[in-house]
Backbone as CSV, one residue per row, in Angstrom:
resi,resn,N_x,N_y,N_z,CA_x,CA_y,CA_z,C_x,C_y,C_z
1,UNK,-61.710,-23.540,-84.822,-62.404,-24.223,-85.865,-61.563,-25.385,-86.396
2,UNK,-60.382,-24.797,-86.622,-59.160,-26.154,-87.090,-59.641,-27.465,-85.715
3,UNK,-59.089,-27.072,-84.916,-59.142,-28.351,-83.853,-60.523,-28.550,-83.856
4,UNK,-61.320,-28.012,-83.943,-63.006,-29.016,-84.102,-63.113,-29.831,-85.478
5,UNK,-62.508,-29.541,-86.320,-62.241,-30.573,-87.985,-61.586,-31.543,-87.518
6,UNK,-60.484,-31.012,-86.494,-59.814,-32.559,-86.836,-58.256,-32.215,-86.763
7,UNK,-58.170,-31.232,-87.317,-56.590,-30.251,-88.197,-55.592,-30.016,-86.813
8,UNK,-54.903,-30.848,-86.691,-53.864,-30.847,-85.866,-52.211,-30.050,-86.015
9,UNK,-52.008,-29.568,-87.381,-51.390,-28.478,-87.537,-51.432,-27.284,-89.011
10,UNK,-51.186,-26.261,-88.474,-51.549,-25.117,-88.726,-49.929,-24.513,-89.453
11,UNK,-50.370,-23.840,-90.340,-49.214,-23.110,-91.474,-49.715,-21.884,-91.488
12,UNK,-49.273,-21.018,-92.134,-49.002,-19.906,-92.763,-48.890,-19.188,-93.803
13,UNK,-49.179,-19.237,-94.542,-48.657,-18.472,-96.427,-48.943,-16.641,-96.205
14,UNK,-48.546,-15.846,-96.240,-48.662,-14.514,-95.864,-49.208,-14.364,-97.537
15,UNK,-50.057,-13.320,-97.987,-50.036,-13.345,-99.492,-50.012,-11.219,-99.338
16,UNK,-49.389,-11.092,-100.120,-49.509,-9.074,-100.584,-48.468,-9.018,-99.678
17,UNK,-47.475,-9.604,-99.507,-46.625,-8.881,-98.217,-45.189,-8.044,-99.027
18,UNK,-44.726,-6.997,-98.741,-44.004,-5.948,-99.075,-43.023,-6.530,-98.859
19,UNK,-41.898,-6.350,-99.232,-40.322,-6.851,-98.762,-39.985,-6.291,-97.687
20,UNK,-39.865,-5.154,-97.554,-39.755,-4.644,-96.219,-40.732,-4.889,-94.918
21,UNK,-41.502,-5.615,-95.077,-43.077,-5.949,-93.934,-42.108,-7.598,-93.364
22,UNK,-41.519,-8.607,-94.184,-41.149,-9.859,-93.964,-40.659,-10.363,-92.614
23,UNK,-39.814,-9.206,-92.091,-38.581,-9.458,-90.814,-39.632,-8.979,-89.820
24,UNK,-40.701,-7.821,-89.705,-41.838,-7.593,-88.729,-42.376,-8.823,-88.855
25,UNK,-42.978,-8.738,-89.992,-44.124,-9.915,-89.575,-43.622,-11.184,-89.106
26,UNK,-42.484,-11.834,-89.362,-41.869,-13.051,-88.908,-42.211,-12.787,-87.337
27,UNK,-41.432,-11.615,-86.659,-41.298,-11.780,-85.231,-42.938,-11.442,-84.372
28,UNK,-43.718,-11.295,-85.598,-45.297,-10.631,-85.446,-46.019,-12.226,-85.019
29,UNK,-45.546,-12.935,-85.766,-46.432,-14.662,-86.140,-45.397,-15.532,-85.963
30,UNK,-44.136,-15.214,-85.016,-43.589,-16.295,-84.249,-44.159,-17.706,-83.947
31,UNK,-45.787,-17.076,-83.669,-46.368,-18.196,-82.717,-46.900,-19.189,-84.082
32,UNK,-46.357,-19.212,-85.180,-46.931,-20.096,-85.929,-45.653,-20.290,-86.856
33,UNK,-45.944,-21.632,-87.583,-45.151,-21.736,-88.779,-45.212,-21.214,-90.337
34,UNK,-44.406,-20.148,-90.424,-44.886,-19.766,-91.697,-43.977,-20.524,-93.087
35,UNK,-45.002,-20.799,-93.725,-44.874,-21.433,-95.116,-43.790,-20.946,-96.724
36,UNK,-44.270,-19.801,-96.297,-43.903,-18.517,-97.298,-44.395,-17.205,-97.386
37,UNK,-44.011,-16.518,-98.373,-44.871,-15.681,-98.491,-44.954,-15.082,-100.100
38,UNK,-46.139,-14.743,-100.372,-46.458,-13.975,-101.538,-46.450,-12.494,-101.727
39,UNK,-45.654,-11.969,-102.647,-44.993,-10.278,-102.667,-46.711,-9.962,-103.209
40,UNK,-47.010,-8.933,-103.076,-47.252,-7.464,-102.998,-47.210,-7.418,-104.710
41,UNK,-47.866,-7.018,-105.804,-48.225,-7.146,-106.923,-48.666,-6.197,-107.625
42,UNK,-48.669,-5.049,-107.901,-49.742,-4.275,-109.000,-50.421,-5.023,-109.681
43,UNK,-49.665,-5.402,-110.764,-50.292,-6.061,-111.755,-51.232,-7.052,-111.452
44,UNK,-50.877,-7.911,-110.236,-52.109,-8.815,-109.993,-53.307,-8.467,-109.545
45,UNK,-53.338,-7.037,-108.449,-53.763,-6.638,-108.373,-54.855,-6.135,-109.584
46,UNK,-54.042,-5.114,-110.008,-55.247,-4.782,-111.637,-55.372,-6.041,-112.321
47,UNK,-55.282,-7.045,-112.457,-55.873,-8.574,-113.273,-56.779,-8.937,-112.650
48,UNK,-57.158,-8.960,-110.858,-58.001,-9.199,-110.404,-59.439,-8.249,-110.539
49,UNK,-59.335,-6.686,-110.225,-59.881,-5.924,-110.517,-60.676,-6.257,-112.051
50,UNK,-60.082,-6.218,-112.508,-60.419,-6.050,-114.011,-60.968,-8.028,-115.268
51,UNK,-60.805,-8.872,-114.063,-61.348,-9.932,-114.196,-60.516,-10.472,-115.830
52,UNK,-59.058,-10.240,-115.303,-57.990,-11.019,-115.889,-57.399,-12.453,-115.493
53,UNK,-56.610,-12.595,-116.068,-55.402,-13.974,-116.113,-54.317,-13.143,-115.510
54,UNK,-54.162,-13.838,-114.689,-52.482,-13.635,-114.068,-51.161,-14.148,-115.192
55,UNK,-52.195,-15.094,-115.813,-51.000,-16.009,-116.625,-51.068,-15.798,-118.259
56,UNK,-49.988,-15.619,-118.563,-49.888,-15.064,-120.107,-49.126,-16.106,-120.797
């Protein structure tokens, strides 16, 4: 779908990822460039659920 838009390169952002999941998944998605990643959350979790603000 990217290469039919147009989108000639492709990233990564991992989002919910565990600290311990980081060093798998790197050698998991080699085949791409990853960006970063976003930890793994309770709390955001229940803010979403519950149709909160992340931001206080």
């Amino acid at each position: 779908m990217a290469k039919d838009l147009g989108v000639n390169r492709l990233y990564v952002v991992l989002n919910k990822v565990y600290p311990g999941q980081i060093e798998d998944i790197k050698r998991e998605m080699s085949f791409m460039p990853i960006l970063g990643f976003l930890p793994y959350d309770p709390i955001v979790v229940q803010a979403d659920l519950t149709g909160q603000s992340t931001l206080i």
